[in-house]
C-alpha positions in Angstrom: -39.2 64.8 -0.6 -40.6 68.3 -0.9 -42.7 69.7 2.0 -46.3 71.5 1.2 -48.0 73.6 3.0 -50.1 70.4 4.3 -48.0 68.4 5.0 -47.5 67.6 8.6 -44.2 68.5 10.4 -44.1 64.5 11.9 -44.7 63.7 8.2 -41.8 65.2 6.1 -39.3 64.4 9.1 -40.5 60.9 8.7 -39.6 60.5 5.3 -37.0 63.7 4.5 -34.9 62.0 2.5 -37.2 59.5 0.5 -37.6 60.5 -3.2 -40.1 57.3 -4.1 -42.9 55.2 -2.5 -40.4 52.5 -3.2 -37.7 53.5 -0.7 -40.4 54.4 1.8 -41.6 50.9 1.5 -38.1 49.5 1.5 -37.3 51.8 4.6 -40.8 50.3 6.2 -39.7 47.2 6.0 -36.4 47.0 6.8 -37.2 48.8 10.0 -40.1 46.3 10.5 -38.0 43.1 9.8 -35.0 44.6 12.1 -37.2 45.2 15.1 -39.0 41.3 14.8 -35.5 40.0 14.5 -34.8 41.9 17.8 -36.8 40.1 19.5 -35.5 36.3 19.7 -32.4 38.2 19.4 -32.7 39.8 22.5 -34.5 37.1 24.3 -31.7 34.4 23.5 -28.8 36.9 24.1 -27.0 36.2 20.6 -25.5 39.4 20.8 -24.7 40.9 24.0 -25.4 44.7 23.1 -28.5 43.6 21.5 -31.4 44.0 24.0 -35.2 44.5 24.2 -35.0 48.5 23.9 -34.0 47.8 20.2 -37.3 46.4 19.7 -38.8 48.8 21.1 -37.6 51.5 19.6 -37.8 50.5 16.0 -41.4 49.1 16.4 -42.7 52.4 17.1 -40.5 54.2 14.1 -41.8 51.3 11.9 -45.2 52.9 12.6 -44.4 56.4 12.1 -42.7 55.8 8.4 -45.7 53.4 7.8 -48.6 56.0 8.9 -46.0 58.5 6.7 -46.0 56.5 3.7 -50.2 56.1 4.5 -50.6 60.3 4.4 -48.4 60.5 2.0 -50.9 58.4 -0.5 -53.8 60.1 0.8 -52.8 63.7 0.6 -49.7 65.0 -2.2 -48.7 61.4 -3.7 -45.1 61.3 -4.7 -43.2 62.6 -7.3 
């Protein structure tokens, strides 16, 4: 993605490398889906090095590439 002059800092680190609205949205979700399976995950101890600081680090990113992807559609629109 290229940077404006608008565009927010927290916005083209968010999505630097994401070309389409289609990778950002597959990026969203995989991010989303990752961080809900962390949960019962964690909870159940499946996986030992799995805990409940996964979730809660990829439910915040999940918000940042989704209010990215939301300024993105406001503002420049993609290429």
């Amino acid at each position: 993605m290229q940077r404006t002059t608008d565009m927010p800092l927290w916005v083209f680190l968010g999505l630097a490398n994401v070309n389409t609205r289609k990778g950002a949205l597959i990026l969203f979700g995989v991010c989303l889906a990752f961080s809900v399976a962390c949960l019962p995950l964690s909870y159940y101890q499946v996986v030992d090095w799995i805990d409940w600081t996964w979730a809660a680090m990829l439910f915040p990113c999940s918000l940042w590439y989704w209010l990215s992807i939301r300024w993105v559609d406001k503002h420049t629109g993609w290429a």
